[in-house]
C-alpha positions as CSV (number, residue, x, y, z in Angstrom):
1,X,-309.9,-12.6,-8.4
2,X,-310.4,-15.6,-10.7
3,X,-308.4,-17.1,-12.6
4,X,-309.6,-16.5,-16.1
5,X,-308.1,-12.8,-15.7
6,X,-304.8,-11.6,-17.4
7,X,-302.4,-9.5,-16.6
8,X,-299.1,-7.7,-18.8
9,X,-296.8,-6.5,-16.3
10,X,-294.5,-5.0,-19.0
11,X,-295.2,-2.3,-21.3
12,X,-293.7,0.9,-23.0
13,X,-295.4,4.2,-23.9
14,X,-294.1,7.4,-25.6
15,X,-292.6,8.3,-22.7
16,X,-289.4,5.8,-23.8
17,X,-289.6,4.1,-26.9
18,X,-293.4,3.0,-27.0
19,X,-296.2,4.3,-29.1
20,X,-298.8,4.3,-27.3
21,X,-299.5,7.7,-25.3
22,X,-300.8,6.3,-21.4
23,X,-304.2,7.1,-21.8
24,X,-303.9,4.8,-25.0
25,X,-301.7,1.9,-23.8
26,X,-304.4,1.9,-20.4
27,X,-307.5,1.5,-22.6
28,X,-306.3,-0.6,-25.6
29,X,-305.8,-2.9,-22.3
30,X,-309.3,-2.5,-20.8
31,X,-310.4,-3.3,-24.8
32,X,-308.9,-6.9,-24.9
33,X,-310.1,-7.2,-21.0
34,X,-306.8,-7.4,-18.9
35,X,-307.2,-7.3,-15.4
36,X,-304.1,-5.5,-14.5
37,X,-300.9,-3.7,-16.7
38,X,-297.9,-2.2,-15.3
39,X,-296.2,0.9,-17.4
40,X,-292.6,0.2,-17.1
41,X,-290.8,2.9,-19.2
42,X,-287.2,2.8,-19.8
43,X,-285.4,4.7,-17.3
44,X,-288.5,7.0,-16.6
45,X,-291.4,7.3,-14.6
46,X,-293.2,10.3,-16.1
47,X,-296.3,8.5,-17.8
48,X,-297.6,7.0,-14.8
49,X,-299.5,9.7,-13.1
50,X,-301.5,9.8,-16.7
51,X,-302.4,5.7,-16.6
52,X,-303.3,6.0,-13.2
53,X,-305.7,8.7,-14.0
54,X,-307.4,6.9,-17.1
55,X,-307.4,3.5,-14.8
56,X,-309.4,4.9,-12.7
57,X,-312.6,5.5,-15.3
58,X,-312.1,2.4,-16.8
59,X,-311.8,-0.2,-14.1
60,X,-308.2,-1.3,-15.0
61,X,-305.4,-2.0,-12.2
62,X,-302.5,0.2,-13.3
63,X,-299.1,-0.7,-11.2
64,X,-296.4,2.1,-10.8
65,X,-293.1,0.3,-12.8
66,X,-289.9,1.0,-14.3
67,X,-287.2,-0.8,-16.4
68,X,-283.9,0.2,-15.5
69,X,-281.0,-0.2,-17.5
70,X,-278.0,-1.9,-16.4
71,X,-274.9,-3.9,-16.5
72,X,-273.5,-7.1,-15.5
73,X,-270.4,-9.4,-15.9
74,X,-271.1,-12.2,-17.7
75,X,-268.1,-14.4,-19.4
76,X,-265.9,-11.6,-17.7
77,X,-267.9,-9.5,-20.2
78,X,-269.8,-6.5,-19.5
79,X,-273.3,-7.6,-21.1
80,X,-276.3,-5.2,-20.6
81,X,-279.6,-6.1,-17.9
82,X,-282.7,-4.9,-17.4
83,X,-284.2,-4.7,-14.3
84,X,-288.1,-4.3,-13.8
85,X,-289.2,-2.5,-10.6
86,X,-293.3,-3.1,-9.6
87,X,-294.8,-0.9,-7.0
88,X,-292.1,1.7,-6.5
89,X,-292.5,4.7,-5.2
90,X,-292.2,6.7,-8.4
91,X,-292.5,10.3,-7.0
92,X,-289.7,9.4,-4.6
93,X,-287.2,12.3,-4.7
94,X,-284.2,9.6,-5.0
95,X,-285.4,8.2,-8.0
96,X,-286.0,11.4,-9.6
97,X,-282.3,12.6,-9.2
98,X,-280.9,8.9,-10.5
99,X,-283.5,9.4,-13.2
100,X,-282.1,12.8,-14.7
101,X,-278.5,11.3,-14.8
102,X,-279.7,8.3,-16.9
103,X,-282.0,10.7,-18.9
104,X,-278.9,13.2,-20.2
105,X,-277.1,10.0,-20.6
106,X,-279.4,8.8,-23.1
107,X,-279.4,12.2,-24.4
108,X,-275.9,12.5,-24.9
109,X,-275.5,9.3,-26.5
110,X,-278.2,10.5,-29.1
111,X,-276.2,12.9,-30.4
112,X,-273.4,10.7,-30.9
113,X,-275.1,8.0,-32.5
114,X,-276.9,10.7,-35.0
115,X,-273.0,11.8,-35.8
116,X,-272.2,8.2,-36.4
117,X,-274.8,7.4,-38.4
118,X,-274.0,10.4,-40.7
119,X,-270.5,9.3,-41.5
120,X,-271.9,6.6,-42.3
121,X,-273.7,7.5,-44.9
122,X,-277.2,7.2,-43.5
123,X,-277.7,11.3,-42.3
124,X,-281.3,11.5,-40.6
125,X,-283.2,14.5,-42.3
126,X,-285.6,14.8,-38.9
127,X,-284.0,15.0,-36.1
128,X,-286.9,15.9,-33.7
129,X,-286.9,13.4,-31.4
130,X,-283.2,13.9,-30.2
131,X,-284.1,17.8,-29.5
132,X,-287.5,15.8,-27.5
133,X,-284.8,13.9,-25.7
134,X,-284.5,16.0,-22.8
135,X,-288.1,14.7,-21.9
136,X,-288.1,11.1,-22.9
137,X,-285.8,8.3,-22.5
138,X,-284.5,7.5,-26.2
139,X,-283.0,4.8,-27.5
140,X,-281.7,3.1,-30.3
141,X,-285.3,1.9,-31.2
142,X,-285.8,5.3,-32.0
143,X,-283.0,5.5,-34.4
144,X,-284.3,2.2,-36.1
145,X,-287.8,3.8,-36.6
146,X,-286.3,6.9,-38.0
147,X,-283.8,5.0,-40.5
148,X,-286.7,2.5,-41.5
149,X,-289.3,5.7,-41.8
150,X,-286.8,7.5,-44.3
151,X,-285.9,5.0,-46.5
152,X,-282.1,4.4,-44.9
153,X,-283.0,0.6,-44.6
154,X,-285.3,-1.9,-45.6
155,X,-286.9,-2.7,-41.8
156,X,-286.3,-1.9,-38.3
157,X,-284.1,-5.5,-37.9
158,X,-282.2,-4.3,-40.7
159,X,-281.3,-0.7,-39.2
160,X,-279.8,-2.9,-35.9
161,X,-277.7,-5.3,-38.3
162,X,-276.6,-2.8,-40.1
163,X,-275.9,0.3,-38.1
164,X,-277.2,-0.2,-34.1
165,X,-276.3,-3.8,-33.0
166,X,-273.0,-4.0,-30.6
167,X,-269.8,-3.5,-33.0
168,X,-271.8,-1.9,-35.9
169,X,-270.5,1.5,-37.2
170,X,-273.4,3.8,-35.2
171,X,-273.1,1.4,-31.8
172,X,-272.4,3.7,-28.9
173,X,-272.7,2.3,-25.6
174,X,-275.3,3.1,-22.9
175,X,-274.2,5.1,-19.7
176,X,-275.4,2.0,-17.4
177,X,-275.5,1.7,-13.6
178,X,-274.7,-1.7,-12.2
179,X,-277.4,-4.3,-11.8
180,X,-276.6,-4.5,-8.0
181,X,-277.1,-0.6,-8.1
182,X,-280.3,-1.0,-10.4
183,X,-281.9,-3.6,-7.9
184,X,-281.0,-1.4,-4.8
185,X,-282.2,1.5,-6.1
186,X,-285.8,0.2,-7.0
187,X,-285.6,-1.3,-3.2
188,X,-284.9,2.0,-1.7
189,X,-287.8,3.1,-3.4
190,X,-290.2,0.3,-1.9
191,X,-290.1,-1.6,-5.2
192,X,-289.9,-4.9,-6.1
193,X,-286.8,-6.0,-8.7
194,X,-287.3,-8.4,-11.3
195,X,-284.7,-9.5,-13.8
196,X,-286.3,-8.7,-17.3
197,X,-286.5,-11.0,-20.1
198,X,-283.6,-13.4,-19.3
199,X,-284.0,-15.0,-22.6
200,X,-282.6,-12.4,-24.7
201,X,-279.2,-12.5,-23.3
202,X,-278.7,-16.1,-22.4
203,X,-278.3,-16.2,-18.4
204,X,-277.7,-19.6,-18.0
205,X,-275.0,-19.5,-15.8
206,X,-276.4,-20.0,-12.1
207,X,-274.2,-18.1,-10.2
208,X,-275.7,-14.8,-12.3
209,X,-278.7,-15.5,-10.4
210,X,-277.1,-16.5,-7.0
211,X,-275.0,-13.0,-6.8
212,X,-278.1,-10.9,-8.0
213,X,-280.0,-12.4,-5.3
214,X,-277.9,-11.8,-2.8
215,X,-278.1,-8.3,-4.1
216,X,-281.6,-8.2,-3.0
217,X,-283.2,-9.8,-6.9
218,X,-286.6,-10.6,-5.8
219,X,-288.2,-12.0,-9.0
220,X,-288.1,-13.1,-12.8
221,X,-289.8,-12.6,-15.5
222,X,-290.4,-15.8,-16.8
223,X,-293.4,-15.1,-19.5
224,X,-292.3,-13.3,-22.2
225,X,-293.1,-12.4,-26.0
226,X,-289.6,-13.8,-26.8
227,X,-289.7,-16.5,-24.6
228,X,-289.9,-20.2,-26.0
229,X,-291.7,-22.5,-24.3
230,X,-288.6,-24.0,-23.2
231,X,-287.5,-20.4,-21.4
232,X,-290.2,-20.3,-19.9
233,X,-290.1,-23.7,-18.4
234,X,-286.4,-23.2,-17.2
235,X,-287.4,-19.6,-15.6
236,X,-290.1,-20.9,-13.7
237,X,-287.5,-23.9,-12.0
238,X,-285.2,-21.4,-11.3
239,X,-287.0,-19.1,-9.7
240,X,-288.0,-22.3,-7.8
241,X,-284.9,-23.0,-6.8
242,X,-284.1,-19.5,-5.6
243,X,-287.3,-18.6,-4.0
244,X,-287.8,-15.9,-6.4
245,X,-291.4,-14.0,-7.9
246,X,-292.3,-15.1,-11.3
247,X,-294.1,-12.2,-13.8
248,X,-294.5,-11.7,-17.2
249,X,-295.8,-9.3,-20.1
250,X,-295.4,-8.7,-23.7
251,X,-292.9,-5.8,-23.8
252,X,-295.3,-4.0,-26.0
253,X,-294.4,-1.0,-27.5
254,X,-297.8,-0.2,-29.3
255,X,-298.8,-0.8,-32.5
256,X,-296.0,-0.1,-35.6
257,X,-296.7,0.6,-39.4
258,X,-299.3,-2.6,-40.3
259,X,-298.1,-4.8,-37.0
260,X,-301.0,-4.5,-34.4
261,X,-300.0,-3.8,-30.3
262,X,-298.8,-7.4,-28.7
263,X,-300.3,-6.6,-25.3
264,X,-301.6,-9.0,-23.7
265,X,-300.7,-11.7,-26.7
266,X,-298.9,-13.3,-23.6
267,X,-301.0,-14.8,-21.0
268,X,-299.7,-14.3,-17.7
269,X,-302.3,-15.0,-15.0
270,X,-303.8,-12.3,-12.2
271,X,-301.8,-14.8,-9.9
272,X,-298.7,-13.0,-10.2
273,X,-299.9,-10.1,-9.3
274,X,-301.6,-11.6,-6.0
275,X,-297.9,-13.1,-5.0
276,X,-296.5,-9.3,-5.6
277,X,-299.0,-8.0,-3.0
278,X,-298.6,-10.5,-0.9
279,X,-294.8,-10.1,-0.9
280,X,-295.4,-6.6,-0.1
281,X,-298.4,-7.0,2.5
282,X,-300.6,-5.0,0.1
């Protein structure tokens, strides 16, 4: 491959908190010419056999993903992780059943946060997408969207600040596996782990990264729509100094009111992809 191609090796469709259907997220990437895209839902798997099937008429690698949400101890806090899994076996019965359990999880915390928010004084009038729950992995993004679509608040930051973020008056915390049980589960599945967007929560304490790769962390994502320049920089030395796989993607969720999709706004290059397979001996 040359090395003029691009690849986003992180994005959401409907079936978490994206917009984008898979047929759609698979050919708005084949319009702005990426090489390859990986659809790594939240906590589900069930959009992939639908990108795989458009990627095949239009030329575009698609690679089976996941982002798995976790915990770790940071600070002697518990401070929530996201782990990335590329190339896992995504029909595997295993990750089915963990799957479900996170899935009426998510769906149980739903219905808590919607209670919340009504004493609170912000009483969603549609509440469809909780009774879609059962299907799709929701999430407090979804709750934003809502509050922002009916007026509650001003803009999606707005709903976090005032009702979503940790300690606000709607916060209800995520039923979360462990990292180390993220990172062995996408391994038992013939995946590879990578430690999402490291930027958001601040890992700079290198002993993080020492225990989670002794708990089999093979990779970072070190390109990143949030990521300064800076991150970036840091991310690439440490995975360096740990022997770890660099990727990257834009995290796009689709497009959103007048905001257009930020796939591919990120330029990650086909080599990442290259050092996957090869890690793999595809």
């Amino acid at each position: 491959m040359g090395n003029n191609l691009y690849v986003d090796m992180h994005i959401h469709t409907n079936y978490s908190d994206g917009v984008f259907t898979p047929q759609e997220a698979v050919e708005y990437a084949s319009k702005i010419q990426l090489a390859t895209i990986s659809i790594t839902d939240h906590d589900s798997v069930d959009g992939i056999d639908e990108a795989l099937e458009i990627a095949l008429k239009t030329g575009i690698e698609v690679i089976p993903g996941i982002e798995l949400s976790s915990e770790v101890i940071l600070d002697s806090q518990k401070s929530e992780m996201h782990v990335l899994g590329y190339y896992i076996d995504y029909k595997s019965e295993k990750l089915k059943n963990a799957l479900v359990v996170l899935k009426k999880a998510r769906h149980q915390r739903a219905i808590k946060i919607l209670e919340k928010l009504k004493k609170n004084g912000a009483e969603l009038k549609s509440k469809d997408f909780v009774k879609n729950a059962e299907n799709k992995s929701i999430g407090r993004l979804h709750f934003a969207k809502a509050l922002f679509e009916e007026g509650l608040v001003g803009s999606i930051q707005e709903a976090f600040q005032r009702y979503l973020a940790y300690d606000k008056p709607a916060y209800v915390p995520k039923y979360s596996v462990s990292a180390k049980e993220a990172i062995n589960l996408i391994l038992s599945v013939g995946g590879v782990p990578v430690i999402a967007h490291p930027y958001y929560i601040y890992y700079n304490d290198k002993s993080v990264f020492e225990s989670l790769v002794k708990d089999g962390l093979m990779g970072i994502e070190a390109w990143h729509i949030k990521h300064p320049e800076s991150a970036v920089k840091r991310f690439l030395s440490l995975a360096e100094e740990f022997n770890l796989l660099v990727t990257g993607g834009s995290d796009c969720h689709g497009p959103y009111k007048e905001e257009p999709p930020v796939m591919g706004k990120v330029k990650v290059p086909y080599s990442v992809v290259e050092s996957l397979k090869n890690k793999l001996k595809i």
